[in-house]
C-alpha positions in Angstrom: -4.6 -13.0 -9.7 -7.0 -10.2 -8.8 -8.2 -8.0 -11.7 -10.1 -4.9 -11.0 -12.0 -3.8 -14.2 -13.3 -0.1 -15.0 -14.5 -0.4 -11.1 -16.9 2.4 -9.9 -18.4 3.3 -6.4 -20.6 6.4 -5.2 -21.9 7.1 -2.3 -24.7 9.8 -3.4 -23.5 12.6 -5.1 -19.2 11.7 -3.8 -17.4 9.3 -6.2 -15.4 7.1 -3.8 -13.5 4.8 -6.9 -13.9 5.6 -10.5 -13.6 3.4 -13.0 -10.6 2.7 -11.8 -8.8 -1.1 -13.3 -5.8 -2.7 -12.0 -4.3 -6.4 -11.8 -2.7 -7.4 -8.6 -0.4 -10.9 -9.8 -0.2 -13.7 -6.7 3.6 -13.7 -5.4 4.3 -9.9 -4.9 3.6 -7.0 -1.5 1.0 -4.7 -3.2 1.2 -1.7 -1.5 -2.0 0.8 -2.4 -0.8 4.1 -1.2 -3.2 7.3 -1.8 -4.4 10.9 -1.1 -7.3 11.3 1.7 -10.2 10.0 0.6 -8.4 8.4 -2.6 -10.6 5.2 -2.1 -8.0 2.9 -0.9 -10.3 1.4 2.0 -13.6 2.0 -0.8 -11.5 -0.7 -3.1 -10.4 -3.1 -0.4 -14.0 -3.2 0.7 -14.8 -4.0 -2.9 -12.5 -6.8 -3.2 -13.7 -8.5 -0.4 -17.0 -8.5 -1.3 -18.2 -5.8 1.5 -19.1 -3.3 -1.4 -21.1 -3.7 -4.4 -19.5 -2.1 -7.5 -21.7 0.4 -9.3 -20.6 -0.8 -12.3 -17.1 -2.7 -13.2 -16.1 -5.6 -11.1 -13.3 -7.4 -10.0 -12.5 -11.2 -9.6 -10.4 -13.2 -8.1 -8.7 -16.0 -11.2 -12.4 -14.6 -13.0 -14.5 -15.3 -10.1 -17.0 -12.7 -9.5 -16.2 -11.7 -5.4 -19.8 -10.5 -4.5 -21.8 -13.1 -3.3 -19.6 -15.5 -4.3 -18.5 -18.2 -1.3 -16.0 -20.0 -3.2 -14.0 -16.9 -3.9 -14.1 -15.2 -0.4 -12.6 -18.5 1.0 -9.2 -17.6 -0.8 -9.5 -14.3 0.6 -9.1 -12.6 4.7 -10.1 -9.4 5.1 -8.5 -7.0 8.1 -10.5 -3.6 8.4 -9.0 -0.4 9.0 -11.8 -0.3 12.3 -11.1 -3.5 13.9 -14.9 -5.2 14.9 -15.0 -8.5 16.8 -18.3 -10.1 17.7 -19.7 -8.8 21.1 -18.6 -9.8 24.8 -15.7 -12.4 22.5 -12.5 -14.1 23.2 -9.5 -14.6 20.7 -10.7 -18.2 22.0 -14.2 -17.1 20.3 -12.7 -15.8 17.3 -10.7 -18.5 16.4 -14.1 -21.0 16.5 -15.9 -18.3 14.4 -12.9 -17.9 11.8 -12.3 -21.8 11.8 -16.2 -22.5 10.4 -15.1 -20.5 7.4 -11.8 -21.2 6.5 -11.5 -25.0 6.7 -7.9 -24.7 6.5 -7.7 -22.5 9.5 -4.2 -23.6 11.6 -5.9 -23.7 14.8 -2.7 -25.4 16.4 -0.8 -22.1 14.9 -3.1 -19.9 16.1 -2.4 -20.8 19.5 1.0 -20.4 19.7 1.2 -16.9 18.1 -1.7 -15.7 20.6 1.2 -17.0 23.2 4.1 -15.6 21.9 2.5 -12.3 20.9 1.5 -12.3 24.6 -2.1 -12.6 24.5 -4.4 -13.9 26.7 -6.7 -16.0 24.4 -9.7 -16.2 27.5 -9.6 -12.2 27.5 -13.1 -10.1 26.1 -10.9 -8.2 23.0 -13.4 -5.1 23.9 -10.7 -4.7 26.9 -7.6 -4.8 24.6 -5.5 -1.6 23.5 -6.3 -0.7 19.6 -2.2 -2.3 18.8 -3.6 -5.7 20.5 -7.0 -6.1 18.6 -4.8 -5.5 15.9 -2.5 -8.2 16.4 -5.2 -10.6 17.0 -6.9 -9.8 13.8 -3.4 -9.8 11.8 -2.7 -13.6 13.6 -6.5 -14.8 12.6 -5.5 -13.6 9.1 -2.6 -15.5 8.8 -3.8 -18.4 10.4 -6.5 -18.6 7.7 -3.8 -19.6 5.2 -5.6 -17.8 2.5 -3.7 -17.1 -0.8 -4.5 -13.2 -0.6 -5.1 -11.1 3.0 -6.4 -7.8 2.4 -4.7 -5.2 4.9 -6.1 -1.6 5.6 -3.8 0.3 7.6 -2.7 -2.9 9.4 0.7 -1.2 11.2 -0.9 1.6 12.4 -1.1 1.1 16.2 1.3 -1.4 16.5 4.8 0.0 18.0 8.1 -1.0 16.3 8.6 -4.6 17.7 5.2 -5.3 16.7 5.4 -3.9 13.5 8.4 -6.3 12.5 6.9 -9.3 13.2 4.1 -8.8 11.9 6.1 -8.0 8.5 8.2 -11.3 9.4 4.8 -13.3 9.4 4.0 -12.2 6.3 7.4 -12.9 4.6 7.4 -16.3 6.1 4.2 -17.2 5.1 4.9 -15.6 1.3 7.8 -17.7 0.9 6.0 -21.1 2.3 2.9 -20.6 0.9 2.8 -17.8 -1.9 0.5 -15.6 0.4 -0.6 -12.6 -1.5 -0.9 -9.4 0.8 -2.7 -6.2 -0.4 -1.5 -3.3 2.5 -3.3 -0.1 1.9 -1.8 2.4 4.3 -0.7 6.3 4.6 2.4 5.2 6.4 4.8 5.0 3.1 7.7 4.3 5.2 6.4 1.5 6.5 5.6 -0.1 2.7 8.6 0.7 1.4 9.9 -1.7 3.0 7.4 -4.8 2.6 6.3 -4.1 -0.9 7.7 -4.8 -4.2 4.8 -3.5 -6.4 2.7 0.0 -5.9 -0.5 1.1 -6.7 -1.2 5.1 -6.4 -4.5 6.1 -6.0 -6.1 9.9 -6.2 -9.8 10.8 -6.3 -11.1 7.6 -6.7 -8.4 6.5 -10.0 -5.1 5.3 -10.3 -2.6 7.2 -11.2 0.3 4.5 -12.0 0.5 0.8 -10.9 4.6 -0.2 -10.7 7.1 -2.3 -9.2 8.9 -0.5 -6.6 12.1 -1.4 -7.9 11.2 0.1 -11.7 9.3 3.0 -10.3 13.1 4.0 -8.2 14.8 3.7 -11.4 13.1 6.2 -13.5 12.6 9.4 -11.2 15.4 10.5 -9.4 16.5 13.9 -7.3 19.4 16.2 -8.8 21.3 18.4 -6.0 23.8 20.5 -8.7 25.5 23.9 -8.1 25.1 25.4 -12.2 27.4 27.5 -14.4 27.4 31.4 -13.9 24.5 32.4 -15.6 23.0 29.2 -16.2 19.5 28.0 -15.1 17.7 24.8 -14.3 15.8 25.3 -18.0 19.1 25.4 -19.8 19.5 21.6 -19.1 18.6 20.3 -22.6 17.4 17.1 -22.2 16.5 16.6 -19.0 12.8 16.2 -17.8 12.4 18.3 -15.0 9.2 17.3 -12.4 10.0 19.9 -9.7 13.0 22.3 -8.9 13.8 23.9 -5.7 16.2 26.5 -5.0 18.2 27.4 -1.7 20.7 30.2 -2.9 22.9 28.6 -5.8 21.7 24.9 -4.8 19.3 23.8 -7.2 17.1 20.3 -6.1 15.6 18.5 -8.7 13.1 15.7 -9.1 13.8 14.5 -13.0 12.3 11.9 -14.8 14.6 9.3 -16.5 16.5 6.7 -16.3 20.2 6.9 -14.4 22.2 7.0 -17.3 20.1 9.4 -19.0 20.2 11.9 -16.2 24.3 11.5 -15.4 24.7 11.6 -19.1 22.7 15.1 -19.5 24.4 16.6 -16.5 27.6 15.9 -17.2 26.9 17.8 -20.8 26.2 20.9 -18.7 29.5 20.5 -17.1 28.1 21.6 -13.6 30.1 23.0 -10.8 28.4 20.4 -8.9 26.1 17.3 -9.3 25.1 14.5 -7.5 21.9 11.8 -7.8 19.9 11.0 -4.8 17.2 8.0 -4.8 13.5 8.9 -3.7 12.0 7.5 -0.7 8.1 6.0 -1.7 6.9 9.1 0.7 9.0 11.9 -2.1 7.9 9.8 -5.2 4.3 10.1 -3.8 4.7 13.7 -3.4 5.8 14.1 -6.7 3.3 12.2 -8.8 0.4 14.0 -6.6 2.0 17.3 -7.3 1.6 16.7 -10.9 -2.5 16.1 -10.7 -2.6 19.3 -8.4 -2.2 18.1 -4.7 0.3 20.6 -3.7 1.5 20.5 -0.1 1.7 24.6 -0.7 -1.4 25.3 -2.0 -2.9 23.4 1.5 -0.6 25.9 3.4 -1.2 29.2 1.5 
């Protein structure tokens, strides 16, 4: 388990995390989703022991991670800006990686560099961004750590690549309990991975859910009302965010299913139905609440 505690970073006078404290349980896809500049890569550098905290800390099953060997064994750490030592090979990379992590499957290794298509004897400075990416997503996995930090691991990687990277991950979760931590913008892309989401906005969290739980309590209402009724005449029902095209109201409501069918139903509507959010429109909605408003960017 990885418990962040009142964790703080600045960098001068700009507050990257603050006092920010989450736990992220071993078994479960934790997505960490955020605004620009929410901190998500400040945090991931944290955890792996990159960053010192100002002041907080986090630990691995209570192990301090600065400084601490022991605990950055159980963790692999891909960057956001992939770095490889200069003039190397994946060839090169896997010695470096394998004097680390004594547990590294070299004989793995190998056949994922072939099947990926790789050519191990290759100087990564000539690979495309998608292929240093692969590498550093098969080094991580061939590390067999329990958690592998991710920062925006599927960007640059085209659809094909994308799936099996997610395949390698679910594989290895159900074999060995990996732990992955993705931070990404691409919501689309975690929705489908993670079971467990942590939103982040100016350096704080706003909510830490399961995916599943999160879905089930905000919901989107497309109705067609009474004459003369409006959107605040719904007793009972908590409204996030309406929108209006003509008669067609749309609205983003907190509650459970039953709760919402049971208050709309009471307004006897000349039209209702209940959509599910996508991650991207739940995001949207909880960032709306704290002020980041898509139209106040625009206007």
């Amino acid at each position: 388990m990885i418990e962040a505690i009142n964790l703080t970073k600045k960098f001068d006078d700009i507050t990257a995390v603050d006092n920010l404290s989450a736990v992220i349980r071993d078994g479960s896809v934790f997505g960490l989703i955020g605004t620009n500049g929410a901190g998500k890569s400040t945090f991931l550098r944290m955890a792996s022991g990159v960053l010192r905290p100002d002041s907080g800390s986090i630990r691995i099953d209570g192990q301090e991670v600065f400084e601490n060997e022991a605990a950055k064994r159980r963790f692999f750490y891909i960057s956001d800006d992939q770095y490889f030592l200069s003039n190397t090979t994946p060839g090169d990379m896997l010695s470096y990686y394998r004097s680390f992590y004594p547990d590294f499957d070299t004989e793995r290794f190998h056949l994922l560099i072939k099947n990926f298509g790789l050519d191990e004897k290759r100087k990564i400075n000539t690979f495309s961004k998608g292929m240093k990416k692969q590498v550093s997503v098969i080094c991580g996995i061939c590390a067999r750590t329990d958690y592998l930090f991710c920062d925006e691991t599927f960007d640059g990687l085209d659809p094909v690549m994308r799936q099996a990277v997610k395949s390698l991950f679910a594989n290895d979760m159900e074999e060995r309990h990996l732990t992955p931590i993705i931070a990404s913008h691409n919501l689309r892309e975690l929705e489908d991975i993670c079971d467990h989401v942590g939103l982040l906005h100016r350096g704080g969290i706003l909510l830490s859910r399961d995916l599943d739980e999160m879905k089930m309590n905000i919901h989107k209402v497309q109705c067609v009302l009474k004459d003369g009724m409006e959107a605040a005449d719904l007793v009972g029902l908590d409204i996030v965010k309406t929108d209006r095209r003509g008669r067609l109201l749309t609205l983003t409501v907190r509650g459970s299913l039953s709760e919402v069918e049971h208050c709309m139903q009471t307004a006897e509507p000349v039209f209702y139905e209940t959509i599910p959010l996508s991650l991207e429109e739940i995001f949207i909605s909880e960032t709306e609440v704290v002020g980041y408003d898509v139209k106040k960017l625009i206007f």
